[in-house]
C-alpha positions in Angstrom: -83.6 -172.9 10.6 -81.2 -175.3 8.8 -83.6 -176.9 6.8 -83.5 -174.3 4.4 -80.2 -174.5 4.5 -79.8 -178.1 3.7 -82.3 -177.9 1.2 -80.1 -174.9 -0.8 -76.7 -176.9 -0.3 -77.6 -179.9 -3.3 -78.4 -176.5 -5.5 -74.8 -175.2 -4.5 -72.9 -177.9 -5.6 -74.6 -178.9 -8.9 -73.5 -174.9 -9.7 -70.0 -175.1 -8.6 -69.8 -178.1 -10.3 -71.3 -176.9 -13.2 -68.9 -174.2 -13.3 -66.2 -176.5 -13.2 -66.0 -177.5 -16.9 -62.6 -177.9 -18.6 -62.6 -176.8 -22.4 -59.4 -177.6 -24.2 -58.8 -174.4 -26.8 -58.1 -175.2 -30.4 -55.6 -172.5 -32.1 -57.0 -170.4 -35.0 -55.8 -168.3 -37.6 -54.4 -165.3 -36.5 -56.8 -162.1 -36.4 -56.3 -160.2 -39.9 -55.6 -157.0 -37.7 -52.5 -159.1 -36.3 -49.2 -157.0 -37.1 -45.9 -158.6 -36.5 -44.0 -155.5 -37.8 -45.4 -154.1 -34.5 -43.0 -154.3 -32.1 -41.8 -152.2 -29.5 -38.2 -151.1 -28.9 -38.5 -150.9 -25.1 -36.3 -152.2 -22.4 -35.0 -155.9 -22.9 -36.2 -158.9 -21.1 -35.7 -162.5 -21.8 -38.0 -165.4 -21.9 -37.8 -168.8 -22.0 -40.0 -170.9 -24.3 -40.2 -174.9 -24.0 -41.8 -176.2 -27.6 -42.5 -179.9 -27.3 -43.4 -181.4 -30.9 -45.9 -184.1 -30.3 -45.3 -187.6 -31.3 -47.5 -187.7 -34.3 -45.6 -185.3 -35.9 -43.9 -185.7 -39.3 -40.3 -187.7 -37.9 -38.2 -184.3 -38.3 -39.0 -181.0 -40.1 -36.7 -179.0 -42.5 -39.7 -175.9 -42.4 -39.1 -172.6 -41.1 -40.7 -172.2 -37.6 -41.2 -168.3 -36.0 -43.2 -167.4 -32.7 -44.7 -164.2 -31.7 -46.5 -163.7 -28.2 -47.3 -161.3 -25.8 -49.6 -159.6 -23.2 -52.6 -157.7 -23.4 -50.7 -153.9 -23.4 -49.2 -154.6 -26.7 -45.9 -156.1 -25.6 -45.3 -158.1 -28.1 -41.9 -160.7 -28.3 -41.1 -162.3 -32.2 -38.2 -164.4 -33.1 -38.1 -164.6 -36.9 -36.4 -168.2 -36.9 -36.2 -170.9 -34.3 -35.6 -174.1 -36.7 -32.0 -175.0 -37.4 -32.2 -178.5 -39.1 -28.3 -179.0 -38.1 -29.5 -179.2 -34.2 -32.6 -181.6 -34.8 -34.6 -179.2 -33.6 -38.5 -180.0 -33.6 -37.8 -184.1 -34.0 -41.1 -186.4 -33.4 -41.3 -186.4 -29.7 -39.0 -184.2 -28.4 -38.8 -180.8 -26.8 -37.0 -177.8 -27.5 -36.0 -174.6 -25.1 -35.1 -171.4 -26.4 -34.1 -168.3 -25.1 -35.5 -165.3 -26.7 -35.1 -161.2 -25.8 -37.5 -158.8 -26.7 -39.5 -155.9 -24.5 -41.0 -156.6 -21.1 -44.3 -157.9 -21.1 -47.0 -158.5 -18.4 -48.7 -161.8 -18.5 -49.0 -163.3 -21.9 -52.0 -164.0 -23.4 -51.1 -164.8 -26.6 -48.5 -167.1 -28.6 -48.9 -167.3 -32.5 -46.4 -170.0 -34.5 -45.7 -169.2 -38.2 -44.6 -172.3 -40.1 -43.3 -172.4 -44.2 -41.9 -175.8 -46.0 -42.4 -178.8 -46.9 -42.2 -181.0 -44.9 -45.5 -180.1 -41.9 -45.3 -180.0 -37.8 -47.5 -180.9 -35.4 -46.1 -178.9 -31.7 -48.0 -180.8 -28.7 -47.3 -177.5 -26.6 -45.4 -174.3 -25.8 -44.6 -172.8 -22.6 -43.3 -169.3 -21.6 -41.5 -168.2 -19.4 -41.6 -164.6 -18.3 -39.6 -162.3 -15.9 -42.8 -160.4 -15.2 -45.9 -163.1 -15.8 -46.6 -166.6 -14.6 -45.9 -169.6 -16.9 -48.5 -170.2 -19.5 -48.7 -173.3 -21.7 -50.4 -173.2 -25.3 -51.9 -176.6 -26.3 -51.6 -177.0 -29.7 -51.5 -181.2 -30.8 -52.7 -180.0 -34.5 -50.2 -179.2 -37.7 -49.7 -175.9 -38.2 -51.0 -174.8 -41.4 -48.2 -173.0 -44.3 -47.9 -169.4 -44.3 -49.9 -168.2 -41.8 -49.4 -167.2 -38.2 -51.4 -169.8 -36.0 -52.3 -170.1 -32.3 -54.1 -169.1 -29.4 -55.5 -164.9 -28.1 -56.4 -165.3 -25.2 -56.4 -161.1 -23.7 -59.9 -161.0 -24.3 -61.0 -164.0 -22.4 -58.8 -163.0 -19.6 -61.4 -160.5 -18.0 -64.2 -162.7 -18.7 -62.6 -165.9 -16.9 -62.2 -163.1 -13.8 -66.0 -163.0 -13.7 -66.5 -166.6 -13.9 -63.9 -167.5 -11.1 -65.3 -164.5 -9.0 -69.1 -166.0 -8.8 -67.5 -169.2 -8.4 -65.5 -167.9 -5.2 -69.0 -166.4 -3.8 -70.0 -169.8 -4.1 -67.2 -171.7 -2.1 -68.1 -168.7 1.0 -71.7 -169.4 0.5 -71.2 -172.9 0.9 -68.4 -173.2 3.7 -71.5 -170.5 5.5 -73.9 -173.4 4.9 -71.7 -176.3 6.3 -70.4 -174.2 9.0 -74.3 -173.2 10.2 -75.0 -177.1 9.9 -72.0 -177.9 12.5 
C-alpha cells in the first residue's frame, strides 16, 4: 500500500518545485487605454510611497517625476509632481518617502512613473503603502524612458497567480497525506 505512495512522492516534489519559479517583472509602457484624467473624487485616504533611486542612476536629476497607481476597481491615486531639486530628491542611491492623498483603494496592482527632462533616472524600487491593501513593491532598476507613463499592471495577473497558488496548495495537502500515510 505505500509503495504507490512512495513512488508518486519524487513526482510531487519535482511539481511543487517546478511551480516555484521566481520571474522578476520588467515595467512597460503604459496601456494606450491608460487615462490619468480619470480619477475619482471619492473619500480621502493617504498612502505612503518609499522611491529608492538605484545606484546606477544619473548622480541627481533636475527632471520632472509623477506617479499614478491603483487597484483593480478603478481607484486610481496621481500626484502630478514629486521632484523638488531644492530637497535632493531622487540622488544616486538614496530613497525618498512621500505622503500622497487621493481616493481609497483596495490592493494595488498597479504603479506607473511619468518622467520629463534632461537629465534621465533609473528608480531601483517603489513601495506603497495603503490604509486598505498590503504593501507592494515595484522593481524597476531600468531608466525611465521621457514622456511616457512607465511601470508595472499587474490586476490582470492577480486572478491568474490565485490559480497557480491554489494547485500549488493541493499539492502541499497531497503531499503532507503522502508523508503522513508513510509515518
Amino acid at each position: 500500500m505505500n509503495k504507490p505512495l512512495l513512488f508518486l512522492l519524487p513526482f510531487a516534489f519535482i511539481f511543487i518545485l517546478s511551480e516555484a519559479k521566481s520571474s522578476r517583472l520588467q515595467p512597460q509602457a503604459a496601456a494606450e487605454s491608460f487615462n490619468i484624467s480619470y480619477i475619482q473624487s471619492a473619500a480621502s485616504c493617504s498612502y505612503t510611497a518609499v522611491i529608492t533611486t538605484s545606484c546606477s542612476s544619473t548622480r541627481y536629476t533636475r527632471d520632472q517625476i509623477s506617479i499614478s497607481f491603483g487597484d483593480a476597481y478603478g481607484n486610481q491615486i496621481y500626484a502630478p509632481r514629486l521632484d523638488d531639486p531644492s530637497s535632493r530628491a531622487f540622488e544616486r542611491c538614496s530613497t525618498d518617502t512621500y505622503q500622497i492623498n487621493g481616493p481609497c483603494a483596495y490592493q494595488i496592482c498597479y504603479l506607473y512613473l511619468y518622467r520629463t527632462g534632461p537629465d534621465g533616472w533609473k528608480p531601483k524600487s517603489v513601495k506603497i503603502y495603503g490604509y486598505n491593501s498590503r504593501a507592494v513593491t515595484f522593481y524597476y532598476d531600468v531608466f525611465i524612458p521621457s514622456d511616457i507613463w512607465y511601470g508595472f499592471n499587474l490586476c490582470q495577473s492577480a486572478s491568474s497567480s490565485g490559480r497557480h497558488s491554489g494547485r500549488k496548495w493541493f499539492m502541499y495537502v497531497v503531499l503532507g497525506l503522502t508523508v503522513g500515510a508513510l509515518m
